[in-house]
C-alpha positions in Angstrom: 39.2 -35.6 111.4 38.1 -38.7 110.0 40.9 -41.6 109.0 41.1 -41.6 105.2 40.1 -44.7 103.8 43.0 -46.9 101.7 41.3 -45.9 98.2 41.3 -42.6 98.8 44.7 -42.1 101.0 47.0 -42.3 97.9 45.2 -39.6 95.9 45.4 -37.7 99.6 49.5 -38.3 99.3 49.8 -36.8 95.8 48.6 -33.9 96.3 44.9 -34.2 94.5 42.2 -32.2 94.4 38.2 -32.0 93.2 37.1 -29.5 91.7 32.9 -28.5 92.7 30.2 -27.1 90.8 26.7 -25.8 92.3 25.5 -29.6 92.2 28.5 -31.8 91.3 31.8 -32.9 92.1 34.8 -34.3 90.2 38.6 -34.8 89.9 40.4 -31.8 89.0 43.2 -32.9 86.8 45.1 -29.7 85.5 46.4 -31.6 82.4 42.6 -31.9 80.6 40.6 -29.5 83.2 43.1 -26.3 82.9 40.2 -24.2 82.5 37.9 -25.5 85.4 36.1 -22.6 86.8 34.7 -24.2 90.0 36.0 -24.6 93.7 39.1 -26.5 94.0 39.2 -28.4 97.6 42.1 -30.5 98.3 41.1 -34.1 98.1 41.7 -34.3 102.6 39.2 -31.5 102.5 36.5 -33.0 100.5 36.6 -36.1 102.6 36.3 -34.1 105.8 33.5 -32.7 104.1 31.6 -34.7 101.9 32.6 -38.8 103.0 31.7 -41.5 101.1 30.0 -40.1 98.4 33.5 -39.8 97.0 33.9 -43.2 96.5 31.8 -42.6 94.1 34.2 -40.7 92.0 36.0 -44.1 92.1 34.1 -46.2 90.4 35.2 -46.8 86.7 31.8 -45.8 85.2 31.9 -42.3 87.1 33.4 -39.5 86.5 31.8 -37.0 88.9 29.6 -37.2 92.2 26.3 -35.5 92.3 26.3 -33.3 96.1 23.0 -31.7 95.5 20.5 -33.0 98.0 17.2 -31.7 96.6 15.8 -30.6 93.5 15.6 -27.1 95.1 18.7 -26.5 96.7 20.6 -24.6 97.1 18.5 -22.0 95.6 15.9 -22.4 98.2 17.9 -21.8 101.3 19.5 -18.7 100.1 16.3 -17.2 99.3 14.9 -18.2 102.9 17.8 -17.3 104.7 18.0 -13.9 103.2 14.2 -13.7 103.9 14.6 -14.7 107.2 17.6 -12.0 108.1 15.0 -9.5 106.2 17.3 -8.8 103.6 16.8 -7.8 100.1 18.0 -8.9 96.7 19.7 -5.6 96.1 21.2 -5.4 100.1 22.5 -9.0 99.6 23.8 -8.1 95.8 25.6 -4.6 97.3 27.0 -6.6 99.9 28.2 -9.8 98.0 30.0 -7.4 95.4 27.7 -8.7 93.1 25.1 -7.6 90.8 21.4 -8.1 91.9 20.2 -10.3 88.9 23.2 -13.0 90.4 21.3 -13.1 93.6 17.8 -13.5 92.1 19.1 -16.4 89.6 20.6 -17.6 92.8 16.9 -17.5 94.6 15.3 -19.6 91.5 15.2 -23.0 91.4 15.3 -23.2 87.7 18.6 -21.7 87.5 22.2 -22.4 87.7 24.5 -20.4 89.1 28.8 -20.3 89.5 29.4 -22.1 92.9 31.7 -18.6 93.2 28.9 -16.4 93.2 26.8 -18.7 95.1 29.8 -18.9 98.1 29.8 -14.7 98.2 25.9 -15.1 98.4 26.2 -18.2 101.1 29.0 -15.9 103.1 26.8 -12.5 103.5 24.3 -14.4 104.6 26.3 -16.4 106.9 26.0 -19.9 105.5 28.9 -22.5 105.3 29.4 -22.2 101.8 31.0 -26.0 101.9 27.5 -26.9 102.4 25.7 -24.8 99.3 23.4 -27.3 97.7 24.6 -30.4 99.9 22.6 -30.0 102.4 19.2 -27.9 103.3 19.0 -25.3 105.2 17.5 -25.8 108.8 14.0 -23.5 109.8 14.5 -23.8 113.2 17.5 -22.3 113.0 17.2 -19.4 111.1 17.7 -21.8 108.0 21.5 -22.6 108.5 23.2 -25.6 108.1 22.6 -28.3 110.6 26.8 -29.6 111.0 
């Protein structure tokens, strides 16, 4: 684990937590945010995870971090992982629990999709789903994460 730095330790200490998109990053405050449908990670978590680009967060004129590293991700590492482990829409779909048009708009890279489809998509095919969008996925290795 890395040492948290001093701007981020008291925020660590009170409990906080982000809340992420498919592409971005924020502070989840429950007082104005109460109906914040993305991932909640608890603020040690995300700095395990994502770093510095927190720090970002930070900065008076921000009020969210973009994660997403290309224009194309994450939508095309799913589609070349499930390629790659010769799966289909439909067999990725039956086995995420979810329906087969939520795969395909998770495939395209004109599409958005809910980070919590995307993470039952990224965890069939055996991606870390931390990692959706933030980083690409490697060929050589079967197009997972490089971590």
């Amino acid at each position: 684990m890395k040492p948290v730095p001093e701007w981020l330790q008291k925020f660590v200490d009170a409990g906080g937590m982000f809340v992420r998109s498919q592409d971005e990053m924020c502070i989840h405050d429950p007082k104005t945010q109460s109906n914040a449908t993305g991932l909640l990670i608890p603020a040690l978590v995300a700095w395990n995870l994502y770093g510095e680009r927190l720090a970002q967060i930070f900065d008076e004129d921000q009020i969210s971090v973009i994660l997403v590293c290309e224009r194309t991700e994450p939508a095309e590492t799913l589609r070349r992982r499930r390629e790659f482990l010769n799966l289909t829409v439909s067999q990725v779909a039956m086995m995420a629990r979810v329906e087969p048009g939520i795969v395909a708009k998770a495939d395209s890279i004109t599409t958005r999709s809910s980070i919590h489809d995307l993470v039952k998509i990224a965890m069939v095919l055996g991606l870390n789903p931390h990692y959706i969008a933030v980083k690409k996925g490697n060929p050589e290795n079967g197009y997972l994460y490089d971590e």
